[in-house]
matplotlib code that plots the C-alpha trace (Angstrom):
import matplotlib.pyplot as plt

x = [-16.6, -18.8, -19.2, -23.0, -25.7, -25.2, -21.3, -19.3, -18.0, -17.6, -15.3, -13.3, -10.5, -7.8, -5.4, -1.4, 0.5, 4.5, 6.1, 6.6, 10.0, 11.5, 8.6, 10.8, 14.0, 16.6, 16.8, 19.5, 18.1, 21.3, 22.3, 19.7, 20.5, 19.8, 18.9, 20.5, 20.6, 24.2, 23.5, 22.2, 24.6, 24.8, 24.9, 24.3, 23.2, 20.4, 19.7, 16.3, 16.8, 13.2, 11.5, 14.4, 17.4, 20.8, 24.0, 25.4, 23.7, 23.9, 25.0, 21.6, 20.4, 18.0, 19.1, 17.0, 18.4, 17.4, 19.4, 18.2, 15.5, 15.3, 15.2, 13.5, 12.2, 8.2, 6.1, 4.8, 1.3, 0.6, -3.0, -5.0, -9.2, -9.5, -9.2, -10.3, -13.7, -13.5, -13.5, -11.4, -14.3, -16.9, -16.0, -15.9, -12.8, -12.7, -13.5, -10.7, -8.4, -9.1, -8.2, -5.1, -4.4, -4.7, -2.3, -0.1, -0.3, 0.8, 4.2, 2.6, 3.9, 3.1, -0.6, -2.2, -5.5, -7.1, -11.0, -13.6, -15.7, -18.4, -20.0, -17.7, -19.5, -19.2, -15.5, -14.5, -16.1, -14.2, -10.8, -11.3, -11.9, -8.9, -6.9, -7.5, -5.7, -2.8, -2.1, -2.2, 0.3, -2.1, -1.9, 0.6, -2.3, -5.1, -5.3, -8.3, -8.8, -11.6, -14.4, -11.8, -11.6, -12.9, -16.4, -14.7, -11.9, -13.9, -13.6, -15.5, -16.2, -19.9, -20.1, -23.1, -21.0, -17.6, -16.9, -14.2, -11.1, -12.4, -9.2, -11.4, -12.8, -9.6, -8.4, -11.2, -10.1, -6.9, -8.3, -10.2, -7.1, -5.4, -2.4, -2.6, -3.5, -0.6, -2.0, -5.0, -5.3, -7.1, -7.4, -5.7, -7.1, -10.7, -11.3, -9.1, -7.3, -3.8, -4.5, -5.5, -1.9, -0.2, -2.1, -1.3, 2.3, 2.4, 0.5, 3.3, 0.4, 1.1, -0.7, -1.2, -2.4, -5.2, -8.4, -7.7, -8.1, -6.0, -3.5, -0.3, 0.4, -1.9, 0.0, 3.3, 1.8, 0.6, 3.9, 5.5, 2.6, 3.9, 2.1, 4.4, 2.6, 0.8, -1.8, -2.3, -0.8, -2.0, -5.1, -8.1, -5.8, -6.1, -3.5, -0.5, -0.2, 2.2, 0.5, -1.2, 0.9, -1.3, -0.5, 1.4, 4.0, 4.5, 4.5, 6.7, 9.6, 9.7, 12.1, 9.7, 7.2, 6.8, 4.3, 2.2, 2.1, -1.0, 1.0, -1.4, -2.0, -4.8, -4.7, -1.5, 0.0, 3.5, 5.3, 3.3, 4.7, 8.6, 7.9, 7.1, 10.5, 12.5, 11.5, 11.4, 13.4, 13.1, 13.3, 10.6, 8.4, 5.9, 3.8, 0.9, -2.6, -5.7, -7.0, -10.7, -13.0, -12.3, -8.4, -7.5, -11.0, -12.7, -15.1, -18.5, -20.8, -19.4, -20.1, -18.0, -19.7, -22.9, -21.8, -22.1, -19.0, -18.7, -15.5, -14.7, -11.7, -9.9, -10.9, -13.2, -15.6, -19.0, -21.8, -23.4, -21.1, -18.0, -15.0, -12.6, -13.1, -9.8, -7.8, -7.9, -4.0, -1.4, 1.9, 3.6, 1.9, 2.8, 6.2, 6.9, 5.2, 7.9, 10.5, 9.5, 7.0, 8.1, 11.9, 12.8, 15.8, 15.2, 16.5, 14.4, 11.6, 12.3, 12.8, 9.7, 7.9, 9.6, 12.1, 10.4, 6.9, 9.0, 11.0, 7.7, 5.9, 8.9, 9.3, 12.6, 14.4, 12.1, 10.9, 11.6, 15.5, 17.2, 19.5, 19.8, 18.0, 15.2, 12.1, 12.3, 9.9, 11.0, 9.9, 11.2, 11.0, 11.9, 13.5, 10.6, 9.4, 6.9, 5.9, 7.6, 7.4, 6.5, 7.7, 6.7, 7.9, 9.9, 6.9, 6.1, 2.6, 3.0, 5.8, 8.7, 7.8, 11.5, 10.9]
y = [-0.7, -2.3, -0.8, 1.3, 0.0, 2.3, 2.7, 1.9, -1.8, -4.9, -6.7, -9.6, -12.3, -11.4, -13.0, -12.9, -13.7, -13.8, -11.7, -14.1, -12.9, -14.1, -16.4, -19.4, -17.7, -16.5, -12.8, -10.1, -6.2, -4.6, -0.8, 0.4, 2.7, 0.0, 1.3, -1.0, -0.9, -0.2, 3.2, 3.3, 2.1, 3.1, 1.2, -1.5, -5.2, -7.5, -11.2, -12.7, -16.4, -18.0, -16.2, -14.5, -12.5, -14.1, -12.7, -13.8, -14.4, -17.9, -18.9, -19.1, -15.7, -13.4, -9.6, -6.8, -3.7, -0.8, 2.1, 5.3, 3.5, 2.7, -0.6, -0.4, -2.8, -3.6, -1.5, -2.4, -1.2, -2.0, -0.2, -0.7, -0.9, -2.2, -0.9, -1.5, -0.9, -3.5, -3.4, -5.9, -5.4, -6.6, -7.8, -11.8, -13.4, -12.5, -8.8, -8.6, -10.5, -8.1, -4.9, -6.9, -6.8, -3.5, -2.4, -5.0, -2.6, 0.4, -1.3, -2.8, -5.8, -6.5, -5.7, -5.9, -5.8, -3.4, -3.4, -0.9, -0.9, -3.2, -5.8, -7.8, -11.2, -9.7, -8.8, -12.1, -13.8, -11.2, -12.4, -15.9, -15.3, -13.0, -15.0, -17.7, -15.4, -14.9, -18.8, -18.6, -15.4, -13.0, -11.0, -10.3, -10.2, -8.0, -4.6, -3.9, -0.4, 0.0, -0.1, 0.4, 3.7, 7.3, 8.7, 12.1, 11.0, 8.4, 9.7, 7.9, 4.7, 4.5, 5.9, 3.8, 0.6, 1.7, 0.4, 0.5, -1.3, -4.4, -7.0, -10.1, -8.7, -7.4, -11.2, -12.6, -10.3, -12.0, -15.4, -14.9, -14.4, -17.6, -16.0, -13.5, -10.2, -7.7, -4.6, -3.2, 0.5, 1.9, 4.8, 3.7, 6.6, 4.4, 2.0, -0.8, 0.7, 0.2, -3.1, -4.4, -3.0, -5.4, -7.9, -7.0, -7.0, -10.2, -11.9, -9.7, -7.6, -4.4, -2.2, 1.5, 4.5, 5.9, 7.6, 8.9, 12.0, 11.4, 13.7, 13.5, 12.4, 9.6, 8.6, 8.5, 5.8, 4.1, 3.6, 2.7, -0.2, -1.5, 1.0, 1.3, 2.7, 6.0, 5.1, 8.0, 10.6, 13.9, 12.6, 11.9, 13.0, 16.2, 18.6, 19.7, 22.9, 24.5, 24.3, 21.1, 19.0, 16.0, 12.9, 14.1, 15.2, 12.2, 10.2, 11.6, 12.4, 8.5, 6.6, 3.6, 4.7, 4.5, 6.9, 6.2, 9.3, 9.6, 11.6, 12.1, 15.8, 15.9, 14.5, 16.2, 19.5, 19.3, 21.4, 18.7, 15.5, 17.8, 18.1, 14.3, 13.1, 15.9, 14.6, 11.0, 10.2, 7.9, 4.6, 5.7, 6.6, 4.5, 5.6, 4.4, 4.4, 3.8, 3.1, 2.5, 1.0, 3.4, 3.6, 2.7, 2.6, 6.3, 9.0, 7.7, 6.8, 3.7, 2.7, 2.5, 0.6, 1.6, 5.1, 6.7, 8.1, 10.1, 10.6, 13.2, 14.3, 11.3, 12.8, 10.8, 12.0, 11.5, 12.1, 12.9, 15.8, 16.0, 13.9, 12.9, 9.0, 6.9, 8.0, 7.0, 7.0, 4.3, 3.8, 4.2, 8.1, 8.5, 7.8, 9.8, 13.2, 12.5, 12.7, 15.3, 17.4, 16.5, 16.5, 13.2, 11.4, 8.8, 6.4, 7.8, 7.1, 3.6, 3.4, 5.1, 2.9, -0.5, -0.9, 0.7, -0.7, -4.8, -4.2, -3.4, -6.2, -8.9, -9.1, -7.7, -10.9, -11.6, -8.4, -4.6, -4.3, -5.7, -8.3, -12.0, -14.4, -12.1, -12.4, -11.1, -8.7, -5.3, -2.1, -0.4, 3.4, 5.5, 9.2, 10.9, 8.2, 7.0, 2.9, 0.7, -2.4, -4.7, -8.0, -10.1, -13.2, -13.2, -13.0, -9.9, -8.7, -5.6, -6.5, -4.1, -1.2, -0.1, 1.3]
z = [-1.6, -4.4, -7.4, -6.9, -9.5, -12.5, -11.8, -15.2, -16.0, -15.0, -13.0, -15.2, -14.1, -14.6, -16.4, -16.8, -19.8, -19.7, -22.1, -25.4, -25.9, -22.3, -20.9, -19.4, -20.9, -18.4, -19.4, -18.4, -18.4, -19.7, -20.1, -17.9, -14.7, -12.1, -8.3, -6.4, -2.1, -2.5, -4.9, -8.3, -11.0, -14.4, -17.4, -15.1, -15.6, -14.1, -14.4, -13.8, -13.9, -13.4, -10.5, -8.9, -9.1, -10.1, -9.3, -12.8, -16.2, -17.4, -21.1, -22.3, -21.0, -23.5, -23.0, -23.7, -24.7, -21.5, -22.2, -21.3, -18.4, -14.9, -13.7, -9.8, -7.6, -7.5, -5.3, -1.8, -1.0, 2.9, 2.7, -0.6, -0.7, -4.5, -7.6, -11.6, -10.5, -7.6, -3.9, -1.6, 1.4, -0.4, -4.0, -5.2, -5.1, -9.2, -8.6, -5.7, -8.4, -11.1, -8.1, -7.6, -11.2, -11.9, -9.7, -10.8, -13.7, -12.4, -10.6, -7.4, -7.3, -3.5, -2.0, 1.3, 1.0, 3.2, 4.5, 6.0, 8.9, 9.0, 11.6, 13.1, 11.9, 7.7, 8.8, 10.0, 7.1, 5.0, 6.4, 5.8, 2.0, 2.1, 3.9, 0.7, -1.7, 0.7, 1.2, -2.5, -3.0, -4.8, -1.8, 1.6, 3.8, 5.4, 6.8, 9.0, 9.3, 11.3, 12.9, 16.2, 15.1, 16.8, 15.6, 15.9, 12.9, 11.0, 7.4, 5.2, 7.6, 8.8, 12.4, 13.4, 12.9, 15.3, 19.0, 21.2, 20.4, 22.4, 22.8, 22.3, 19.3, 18.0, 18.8, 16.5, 13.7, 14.2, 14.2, 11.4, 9.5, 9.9, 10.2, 7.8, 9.5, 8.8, 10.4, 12.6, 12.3, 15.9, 17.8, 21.0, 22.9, 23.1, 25.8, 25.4, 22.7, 24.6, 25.6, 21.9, 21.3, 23.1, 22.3, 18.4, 19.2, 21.1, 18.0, 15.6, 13.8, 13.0, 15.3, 13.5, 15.2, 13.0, 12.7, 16.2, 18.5, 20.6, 22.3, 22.2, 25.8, 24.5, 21.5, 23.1, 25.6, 22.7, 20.7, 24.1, 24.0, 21.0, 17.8, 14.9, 12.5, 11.7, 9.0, 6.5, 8.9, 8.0, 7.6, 10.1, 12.9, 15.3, 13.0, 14.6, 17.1, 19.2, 22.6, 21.9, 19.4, 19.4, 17.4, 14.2, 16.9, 18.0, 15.5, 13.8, 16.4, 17.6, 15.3, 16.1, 13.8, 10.3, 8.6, 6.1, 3.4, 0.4, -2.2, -4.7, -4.1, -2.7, 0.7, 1.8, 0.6, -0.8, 2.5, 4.6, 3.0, 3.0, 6.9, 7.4, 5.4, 7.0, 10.4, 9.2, 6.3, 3.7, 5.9, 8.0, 5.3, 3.2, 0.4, 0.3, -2.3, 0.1, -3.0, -3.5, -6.0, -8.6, -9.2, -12.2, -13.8, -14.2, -12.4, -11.1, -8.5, -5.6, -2.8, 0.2, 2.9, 3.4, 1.8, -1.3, -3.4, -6.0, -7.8, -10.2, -11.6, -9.7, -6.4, -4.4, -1.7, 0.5, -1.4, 2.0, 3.0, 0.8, 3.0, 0.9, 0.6, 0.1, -3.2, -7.0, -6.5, -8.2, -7.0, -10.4, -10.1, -6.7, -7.3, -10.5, -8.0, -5.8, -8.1, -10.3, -8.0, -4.6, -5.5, -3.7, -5.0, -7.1, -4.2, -1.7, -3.8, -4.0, -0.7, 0.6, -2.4, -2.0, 0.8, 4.0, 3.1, 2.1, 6.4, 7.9, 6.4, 7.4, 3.5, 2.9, 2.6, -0.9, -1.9, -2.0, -3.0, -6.2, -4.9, -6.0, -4.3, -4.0, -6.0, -9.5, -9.0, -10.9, -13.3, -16.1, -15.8, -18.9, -18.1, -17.6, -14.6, -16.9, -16.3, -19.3, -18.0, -14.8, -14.2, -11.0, -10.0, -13.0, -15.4, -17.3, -15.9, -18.5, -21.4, -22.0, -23.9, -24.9, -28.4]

ax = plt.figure().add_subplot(projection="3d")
ax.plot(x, y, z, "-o")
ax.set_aspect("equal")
plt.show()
């Protein structure tokens, strides 16, 4: 997903400052309405002592008035293309950085990096270099989606470079990651689809159903091979019907699955995504971007793959024939339509944004809940969900903005 000649900007390093006010400071967020696993409390009290959460402020600590905000954990995006202009398939390591940090921006304080099909030999090379920034904690790993994905479903992934969900070649994906694959999205209906399954779960990578016809027969054989995720589901899936349920169906009614959700109004209508929590609730669910190139960075021309986008409005799609390609979406917009559009609780929200998304990674003993010992990461919210502040690791990535 590189940025098409002609597209607008360039992609910089980014570059993090701690806020000048706490940098190296323990610092206590007091007054604020603080969600909390237990339930939210009000006029409630955190400490951030260096990178994590304390359970009690020490002497020294620097307070910062947060009355009439939320304090929330960071956001965990397990599927993420790029952003600020820059693509995690295809961009240099300071192009993916600069992606990274623009969601950092907007509250995601935890990013898998996602790809798109291509050759097997640019996708192994792919992981190595993304495997780099996850050794050095930019990222929580890699998400292959595709090219083991159906030619009826593909979306906006090239169909001329797709094949079967071969195990050995789903094993070099694996390889390639050096331990740092997180999730393989597949259609398990295609030969050897249920076989790269297992051989995901035996290696503990996520395998998600995705892109897929399959029926529903087929993807209750699938979750019993060891799929536990629907990616984007909804989308690029066989819809739902009453004499041939297909997918949705089943991925939804198995309490094995967690389902990925795009709420950013356009890929799912509002009665769709009420359905999926109804059937799932809030610990199933995870919110996701599928961001692409252009989140966080404006309307334009891009590329995805070998495909041209154009987005307008914040709504990107095939030049070719129109299918919606990825979002524009950030977390910190996805959660405030759940709250004030979707009518989510507050703590579902955080749950479907932070929690779920932290379990299914194997992160929840660092990140997704406010608890101490976990990593500082956090956000300021003021009443009207807007983002006031980020911190991550106990840093400020965006300084609070209180007045």
């Amino acid at each position: 997903m590189a940025i098409a000649p002609g597209a607008r900007g360039t992609a910089r390093r980014a570059t993090v400052h701690p806020h000048p006010a706490t940098a190296g400071h323990p610092t206590v967020l007091s007054g604020a309405t603080v969600v909390l696993p237990t339930g939210t409390v009000e006029d409630g009290r955190l400490t951030i002592d260096g990178t994590r959460i304390a359970a009690t402020p020490p002497e020294n600590a620097h307070v910062i008035d947060a009355t009439g905000h939320y304090v929330i954990p960071g956001f965990v995006d397990i599927h993420n293309h790029g952003g600020g202009g820059a693509s995690f398939t295809s961009g240099s390591v300071d192009d993916i950085l600069k992606g990274i940090h623009t969601h950092r921006l907007h509250g995601t304080t935890t990013l898998v990096a996602s790809t798109v099909t291509g050759d097997m030999d640019f996708l192994t090379r792919r992981a190595g270099l993304l495997s780099e920034l996850a050794e050095q904690g930019e990222i929580a790993g890699i998400h292959f989606e595709g090219p083991f994905i159906s030619p009826c479903r593909k979306g906006a992934h090239s169909e001329e470079l797709l094949r079967d969900p071969d195990p050995a070649e789903v094993r070099k994906l694996i390889d390639a990651g050096r331990g740092r694959a997180r999730m393989v999205t597949l259609a398990t209906e295609l030969p050897g689809g249920l076989d790269s399954v297992r051989l995901l779960a035996e290696h503990g990578v996520i395998a998600a159903i995705g892109h897929t016809d399959a029926s529903y027969e087929q993807t209750v054989e699938a979750i019993d091979a060891g799929a536990t995720v629907a990616t984007h589901l909804f989308n690029a899936m066989p819809p739902l019907g009453h004499r041939a349920p297909g997918p949705i169906t089943a991925l939804l009614e198995d309490d094995r699955i967690t389902v990925e959700l795009i709420n950013d109004g356009t890929h799912l209508h509002p009665a769709a995504l009420q359905l999926a929590f109804h059937h799932a609730g809030a610990r199933r669910v995870a919110f996701i971007t599928d961001a692409m190139d252009a989140a966080g960075f404006g309307d334009g021309r891009y590329w995805l793959g070998p495909l041209e986008v154009e987005v307008a409005d914040g709504v990107a799609r095939l030049v070719a024939d129109g299918t919606i390609a990825g979002s524009t979406l950030t977390l910190d917009r996805a959660f405030k339509r759940a709250v004030t559009v979707d009518g989510l609780s507050v703590e579902d929200a955080v749950t479907a944004l932070s929690t779920t998304p932290a379990r299914l990674l194997g992160m929840d003993d660092t990140v997704g809940s406010l608890e101490p010992g976990k990593s500082a990461d956090l956000l300021l919210l003021d009443s009207a969900f807007d983002l006031k502040g980020v911190m991550r690791r106990g840093e400020w990535v965006v300084g609070p903005q209180l007045g």
